[in-house]
C-alpha positions as a Markdown table, in Angstrom:
| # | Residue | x | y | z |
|---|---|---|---|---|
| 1 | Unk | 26.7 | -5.0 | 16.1 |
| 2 | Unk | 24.9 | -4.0 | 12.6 |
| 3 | Unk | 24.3 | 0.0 | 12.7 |
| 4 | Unk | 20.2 | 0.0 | 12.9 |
| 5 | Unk | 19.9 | 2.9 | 10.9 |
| 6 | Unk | 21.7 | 1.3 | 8.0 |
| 7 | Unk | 18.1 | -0.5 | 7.3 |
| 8 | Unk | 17.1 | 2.7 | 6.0 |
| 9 | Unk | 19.5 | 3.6 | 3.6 |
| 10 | Unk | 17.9 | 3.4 | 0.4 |
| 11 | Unk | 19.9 | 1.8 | -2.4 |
| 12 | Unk | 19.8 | 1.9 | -5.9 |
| 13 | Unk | 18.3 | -1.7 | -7.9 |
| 14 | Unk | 18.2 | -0.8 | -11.3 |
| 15 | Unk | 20.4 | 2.4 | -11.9 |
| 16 | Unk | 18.8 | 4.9 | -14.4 |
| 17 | Unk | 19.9 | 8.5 | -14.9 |
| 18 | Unk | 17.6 | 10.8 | -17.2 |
| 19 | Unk | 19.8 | 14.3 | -17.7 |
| 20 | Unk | 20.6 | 15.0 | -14.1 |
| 21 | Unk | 18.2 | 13.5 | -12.5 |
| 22 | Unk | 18.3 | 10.1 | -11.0 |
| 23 | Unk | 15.1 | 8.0 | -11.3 |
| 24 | Unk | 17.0 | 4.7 | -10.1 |
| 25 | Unk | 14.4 | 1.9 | -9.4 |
| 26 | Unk | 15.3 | 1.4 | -5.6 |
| 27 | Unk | 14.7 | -0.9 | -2.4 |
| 28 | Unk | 12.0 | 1.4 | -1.8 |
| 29 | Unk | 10.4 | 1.4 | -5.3 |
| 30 | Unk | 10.9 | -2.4 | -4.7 |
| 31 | Unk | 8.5 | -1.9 | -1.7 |
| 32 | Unk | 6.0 | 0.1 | -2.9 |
| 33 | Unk | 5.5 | -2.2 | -6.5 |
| 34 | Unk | 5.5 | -5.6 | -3.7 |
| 35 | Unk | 2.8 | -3.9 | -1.4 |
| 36 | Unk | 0.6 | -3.0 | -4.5 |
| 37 | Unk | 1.2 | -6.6 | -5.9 |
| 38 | Unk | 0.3 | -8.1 | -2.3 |
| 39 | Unk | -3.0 | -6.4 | -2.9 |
| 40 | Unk | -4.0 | -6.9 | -5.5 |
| 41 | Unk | -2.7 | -10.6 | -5.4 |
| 42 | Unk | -5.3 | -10.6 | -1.8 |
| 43 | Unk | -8.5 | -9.3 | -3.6 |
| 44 | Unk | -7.9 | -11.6 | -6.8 |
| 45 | Unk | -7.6 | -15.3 | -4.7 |
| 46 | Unk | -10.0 | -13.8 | -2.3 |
| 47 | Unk | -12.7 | -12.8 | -4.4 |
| 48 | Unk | -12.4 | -15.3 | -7.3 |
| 49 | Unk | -15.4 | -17.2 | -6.1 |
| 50 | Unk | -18.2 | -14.1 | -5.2 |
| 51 | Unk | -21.3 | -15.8 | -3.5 |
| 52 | Unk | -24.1 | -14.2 | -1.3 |
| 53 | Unk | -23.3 | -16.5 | 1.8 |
| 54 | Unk | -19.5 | -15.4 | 2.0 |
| 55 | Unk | -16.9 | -18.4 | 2.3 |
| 56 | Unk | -13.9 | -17.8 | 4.9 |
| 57 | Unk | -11.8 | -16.6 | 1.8 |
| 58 | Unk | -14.3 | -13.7 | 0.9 |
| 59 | Unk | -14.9 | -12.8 | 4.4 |
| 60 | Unk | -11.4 | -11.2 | 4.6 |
| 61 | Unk | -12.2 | -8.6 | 1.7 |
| 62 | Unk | -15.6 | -8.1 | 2.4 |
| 63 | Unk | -14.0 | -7.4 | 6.3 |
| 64 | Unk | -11.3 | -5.1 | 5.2 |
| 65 | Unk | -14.5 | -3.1 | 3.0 |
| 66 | Unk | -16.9 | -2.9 | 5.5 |
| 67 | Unk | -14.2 | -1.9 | 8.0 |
| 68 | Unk | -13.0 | 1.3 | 5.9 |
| 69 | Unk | -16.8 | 2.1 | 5.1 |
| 70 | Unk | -17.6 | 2.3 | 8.6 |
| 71 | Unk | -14.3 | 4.5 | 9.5 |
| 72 | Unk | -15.4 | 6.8 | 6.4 |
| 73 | Unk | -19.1 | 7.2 | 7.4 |
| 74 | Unk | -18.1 | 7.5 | 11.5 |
| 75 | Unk | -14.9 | 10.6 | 10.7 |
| 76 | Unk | -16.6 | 11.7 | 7.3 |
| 77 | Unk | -20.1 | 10.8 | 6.6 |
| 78 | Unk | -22.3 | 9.5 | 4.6 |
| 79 | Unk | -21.4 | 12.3 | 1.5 |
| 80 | Unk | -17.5 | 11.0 | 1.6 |
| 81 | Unk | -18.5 | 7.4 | 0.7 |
| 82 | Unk | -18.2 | 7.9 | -2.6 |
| 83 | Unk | -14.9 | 8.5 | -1.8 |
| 84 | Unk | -13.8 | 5.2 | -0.9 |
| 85 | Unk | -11.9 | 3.6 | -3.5 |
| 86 | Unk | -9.4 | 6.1 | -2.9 |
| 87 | Unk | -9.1 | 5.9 | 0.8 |
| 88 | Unk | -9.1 | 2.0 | 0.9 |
| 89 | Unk | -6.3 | 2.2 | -2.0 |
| 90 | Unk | -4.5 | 4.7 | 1.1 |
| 91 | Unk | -5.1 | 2.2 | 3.6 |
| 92 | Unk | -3.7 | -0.8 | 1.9 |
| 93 | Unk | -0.6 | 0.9 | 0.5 |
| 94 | Unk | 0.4 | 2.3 | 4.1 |
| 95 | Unk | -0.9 | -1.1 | 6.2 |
| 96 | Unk | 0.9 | -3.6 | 3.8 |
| 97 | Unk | 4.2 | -1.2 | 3.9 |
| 98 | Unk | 4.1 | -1.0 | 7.2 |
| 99 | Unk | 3.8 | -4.5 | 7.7 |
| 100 | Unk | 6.4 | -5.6 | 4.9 |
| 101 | Unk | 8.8 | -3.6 | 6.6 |
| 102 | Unk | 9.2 | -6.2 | 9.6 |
| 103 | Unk | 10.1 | -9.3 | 7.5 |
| 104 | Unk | 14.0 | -9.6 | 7.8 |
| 105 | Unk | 16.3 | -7.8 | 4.8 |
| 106 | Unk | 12.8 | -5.9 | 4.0 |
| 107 | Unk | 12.8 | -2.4 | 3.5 |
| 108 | Unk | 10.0 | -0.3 | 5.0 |
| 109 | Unk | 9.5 | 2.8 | 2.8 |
| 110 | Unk | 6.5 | 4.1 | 5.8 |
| 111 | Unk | 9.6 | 5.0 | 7.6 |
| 112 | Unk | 11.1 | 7.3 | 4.7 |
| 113 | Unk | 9.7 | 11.5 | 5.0 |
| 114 | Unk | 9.6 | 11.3 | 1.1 |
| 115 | Unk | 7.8 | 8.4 | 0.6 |
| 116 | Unk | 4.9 | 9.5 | 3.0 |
| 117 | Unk | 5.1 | 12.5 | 2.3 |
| 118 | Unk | 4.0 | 12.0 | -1.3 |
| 119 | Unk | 1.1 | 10.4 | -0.6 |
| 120 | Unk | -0.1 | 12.9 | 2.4 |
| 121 | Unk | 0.2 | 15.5 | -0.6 |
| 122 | Unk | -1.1 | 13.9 | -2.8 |
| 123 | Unk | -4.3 | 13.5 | -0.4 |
| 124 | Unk | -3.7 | 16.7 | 0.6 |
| 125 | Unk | -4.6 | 17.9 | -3.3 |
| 126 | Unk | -7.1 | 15.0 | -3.0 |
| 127 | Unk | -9.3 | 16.8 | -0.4 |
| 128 | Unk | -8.8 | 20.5 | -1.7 |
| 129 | Unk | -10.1 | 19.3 | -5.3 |
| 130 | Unk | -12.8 | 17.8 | -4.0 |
| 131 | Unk | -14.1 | 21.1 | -1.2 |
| 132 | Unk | -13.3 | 23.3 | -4.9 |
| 133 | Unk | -15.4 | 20.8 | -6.7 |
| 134 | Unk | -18.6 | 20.2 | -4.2 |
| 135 | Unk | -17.9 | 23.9 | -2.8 |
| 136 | Unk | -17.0 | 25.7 | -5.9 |
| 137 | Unk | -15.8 | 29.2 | -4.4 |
| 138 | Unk | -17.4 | 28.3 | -0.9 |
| 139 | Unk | -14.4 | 26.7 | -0.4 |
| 140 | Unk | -12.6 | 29.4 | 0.7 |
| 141 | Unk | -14.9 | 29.7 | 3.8 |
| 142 | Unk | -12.7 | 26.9 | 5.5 |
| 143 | Unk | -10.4 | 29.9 | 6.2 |
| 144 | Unk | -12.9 | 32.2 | 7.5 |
| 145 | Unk | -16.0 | 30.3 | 9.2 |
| 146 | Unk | -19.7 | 31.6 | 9.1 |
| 147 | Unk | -20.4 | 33.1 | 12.8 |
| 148 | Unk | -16.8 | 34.5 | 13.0 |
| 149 | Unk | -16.7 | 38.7 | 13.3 |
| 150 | Unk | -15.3 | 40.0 | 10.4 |
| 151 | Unk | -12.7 | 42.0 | 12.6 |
| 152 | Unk | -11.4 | 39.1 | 13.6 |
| 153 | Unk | -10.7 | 38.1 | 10.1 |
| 154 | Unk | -6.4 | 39.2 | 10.1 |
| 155 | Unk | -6.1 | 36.6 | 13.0 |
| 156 | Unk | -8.2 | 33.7 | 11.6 |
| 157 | Unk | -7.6 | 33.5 | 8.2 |
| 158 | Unk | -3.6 | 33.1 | 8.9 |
| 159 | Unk | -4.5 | 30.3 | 11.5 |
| 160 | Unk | -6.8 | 28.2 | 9.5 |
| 161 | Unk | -4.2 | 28.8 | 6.7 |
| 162 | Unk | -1.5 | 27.3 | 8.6 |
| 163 | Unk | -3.8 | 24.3 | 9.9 |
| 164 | Unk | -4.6 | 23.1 | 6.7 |
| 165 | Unk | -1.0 | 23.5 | 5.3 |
| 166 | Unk | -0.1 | 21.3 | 8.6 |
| 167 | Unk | -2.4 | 18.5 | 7.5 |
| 168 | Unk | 0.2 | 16.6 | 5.2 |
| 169 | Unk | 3.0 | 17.2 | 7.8 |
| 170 | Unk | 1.1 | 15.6 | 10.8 |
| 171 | Unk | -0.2 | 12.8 | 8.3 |
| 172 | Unk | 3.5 | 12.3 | 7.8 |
| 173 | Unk | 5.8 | 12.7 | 10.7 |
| 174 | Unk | 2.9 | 10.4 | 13.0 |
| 175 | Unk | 3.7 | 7.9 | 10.7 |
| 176 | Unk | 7.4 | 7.8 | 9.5 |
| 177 | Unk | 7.8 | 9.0 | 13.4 |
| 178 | Unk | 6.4 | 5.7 | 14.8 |
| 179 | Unk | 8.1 | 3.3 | 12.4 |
| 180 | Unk | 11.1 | 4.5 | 12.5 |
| 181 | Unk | 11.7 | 4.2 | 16.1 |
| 182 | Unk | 9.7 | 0.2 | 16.2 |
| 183 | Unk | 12.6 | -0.4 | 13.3 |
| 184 | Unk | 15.7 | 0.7 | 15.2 |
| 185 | Unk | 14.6 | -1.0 | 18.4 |
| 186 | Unk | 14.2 | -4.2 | 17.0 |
| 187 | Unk | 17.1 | -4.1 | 14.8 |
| 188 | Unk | 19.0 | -2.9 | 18.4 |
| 189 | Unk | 17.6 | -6.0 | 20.8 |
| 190 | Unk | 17.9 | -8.7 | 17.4 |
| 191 | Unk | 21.7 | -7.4 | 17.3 |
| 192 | Unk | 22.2 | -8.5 | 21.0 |
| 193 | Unk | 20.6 | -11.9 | 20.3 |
| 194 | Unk | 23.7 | -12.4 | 17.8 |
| 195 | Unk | 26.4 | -11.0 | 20.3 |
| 196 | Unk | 25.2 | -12.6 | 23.3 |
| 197 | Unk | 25.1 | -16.2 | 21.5 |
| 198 | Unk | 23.4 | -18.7 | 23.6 |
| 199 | Unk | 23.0 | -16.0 | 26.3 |
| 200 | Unk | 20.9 | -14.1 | 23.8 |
| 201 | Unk | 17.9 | -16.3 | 24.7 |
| 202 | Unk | 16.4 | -13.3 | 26.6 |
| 203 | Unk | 16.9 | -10.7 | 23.9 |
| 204 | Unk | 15.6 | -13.5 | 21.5 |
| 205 | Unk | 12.2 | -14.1 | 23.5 |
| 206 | Unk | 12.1 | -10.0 | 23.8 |
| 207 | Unk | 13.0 | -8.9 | 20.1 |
| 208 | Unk | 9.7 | -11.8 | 19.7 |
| 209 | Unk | 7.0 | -10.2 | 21.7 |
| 210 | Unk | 8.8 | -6.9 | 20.2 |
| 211 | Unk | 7.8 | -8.4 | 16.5 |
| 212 | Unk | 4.6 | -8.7 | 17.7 |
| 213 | Unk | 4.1 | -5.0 | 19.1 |
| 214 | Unk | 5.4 | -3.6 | 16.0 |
| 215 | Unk | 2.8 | -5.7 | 14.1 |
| 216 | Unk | 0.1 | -4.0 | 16.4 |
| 217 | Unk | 1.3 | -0.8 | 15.8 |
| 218 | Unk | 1.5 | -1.1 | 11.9 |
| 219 | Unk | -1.9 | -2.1 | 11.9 |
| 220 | Unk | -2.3 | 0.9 | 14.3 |
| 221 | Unk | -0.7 | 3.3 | 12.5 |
| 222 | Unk | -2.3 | 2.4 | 9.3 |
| 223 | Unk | -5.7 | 3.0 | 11.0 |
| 224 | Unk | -5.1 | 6.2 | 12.2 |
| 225 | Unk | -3.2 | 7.5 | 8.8 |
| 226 | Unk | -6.9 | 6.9 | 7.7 |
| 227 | Unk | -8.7 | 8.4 | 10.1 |
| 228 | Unk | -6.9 | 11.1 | 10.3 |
| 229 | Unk | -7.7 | 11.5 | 6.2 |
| 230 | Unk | -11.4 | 10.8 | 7.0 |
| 231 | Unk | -11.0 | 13.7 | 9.1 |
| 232 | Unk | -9.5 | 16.0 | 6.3 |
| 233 | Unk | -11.6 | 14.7 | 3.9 |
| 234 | Unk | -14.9 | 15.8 | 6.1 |
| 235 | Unk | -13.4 | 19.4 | 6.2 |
| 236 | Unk | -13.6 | 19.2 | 2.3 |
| 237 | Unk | -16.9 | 17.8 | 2.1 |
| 238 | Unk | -19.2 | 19.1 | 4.9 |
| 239 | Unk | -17.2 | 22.2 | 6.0 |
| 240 | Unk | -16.7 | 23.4 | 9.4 |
């Protein structure tokens, strides 16, 4: 039986070395370049022919937009909506990863810590930018809340320091976290299909309705990634 954490060895495509540093195009950057292709690819067939009474085609952006507007207005309000292109651009790159992982020989980079974790910094920066920019040096009340004695100002300012260092971990571990584990179980069950032979009908109609699950929970885990960046986004924009 195939090692099932072998899928997530990431392997070298295109070698390049600059100095000492190895920039080698890999499975992973592979990925990443499909599931921005995909995308765009899905908006530009989608939205080729733009009318007022959508066609079947145009529902499914006009779905995906209204559905990311609503989950930034519900977690972040109406200020963060002009935020959106860049948590919709989030949502597609994680959802379409996610999902491009489950295809056999695929590599899912959503399971990788340095993968996600690049983009939870980068909208980690995203957010603390934007509180600098609509707070200016207000900002810096996210450590220390209005309301809060100013005794109690060596115990809080330490805590809300290490909460909103901890935002990029949680946004990361969740994820990687939850695909990882989907990933080795299936790769696990679809390795007894192949031992078993014709008695690996069972594993075969299990590793199935496993397929499915994991498809649930990309879509899942996609979601909450998002929400959960609503939610850091609101701290930035409205404040505690």
């Amino acid at each position: 039986m195939a090692n099932p954490m072998e899928q997530f060895v990431i392997k070298p495509i295109y070698p390049i070395k600059l100095g000492g540093l190895d920039i080698s195009f890999t499975n992973s950057s592979l990925f990443m370049v499909l599931a921005v292709l995909i995308s765009i690819l899905l908006f530009s067939l989608t939205l080729r022919k733009r009318e007022i009474i959508p066609s079947k085609t145009q529902l499914v952006p006009e779905s995906l937009y209204n559905f990311i507007t609503g989950t930034i207005r519900e977690n972040a309000g109406e200020k963060a909506l002009k935020y959106l292109p860049f948590i919709f651009t989030v949502f597609l790159f994680i959802v379409f990863g996610n999902l491009l992982g489950l295809f056999p020989y695929a590599f899912t980079f959503t399971s990788h810590l340095a993968a996600v974790g690049a983009i939870s910094c980068l909208a980690f920066l995203f957010n603390i930018v934007i509180g600098i920019k609509t707070k200016k040096i207000g900002y810096l009340r996210i450590f220390f809340p209005k309301g809060i004695p100013l005794a109690l100002a060596p115990l809080i300012i330490p805590i809300e320091m290490i909460s909103l260092l901890s935002k990029p971990f949680s946004l990361t571990v969740r994820l990687v976290a939850n695909m990882t584990v989907g990933h080795i179980m299936l790769k696990i069950i679809a390795g007894f299909v192949i031992v078993l032979g014709i008695g690996g009908v069972v594993p075969l109609v299990f590793s199935s309705m496993i397929v499915v699950f994991e498809i649930f929970i990309s879509l899942l885990q996609a979601y909450i990634y998002t929400v959960l960046s609503c939610i850091y986004l609101s701290d930035a924009v409205n404040g505690h």
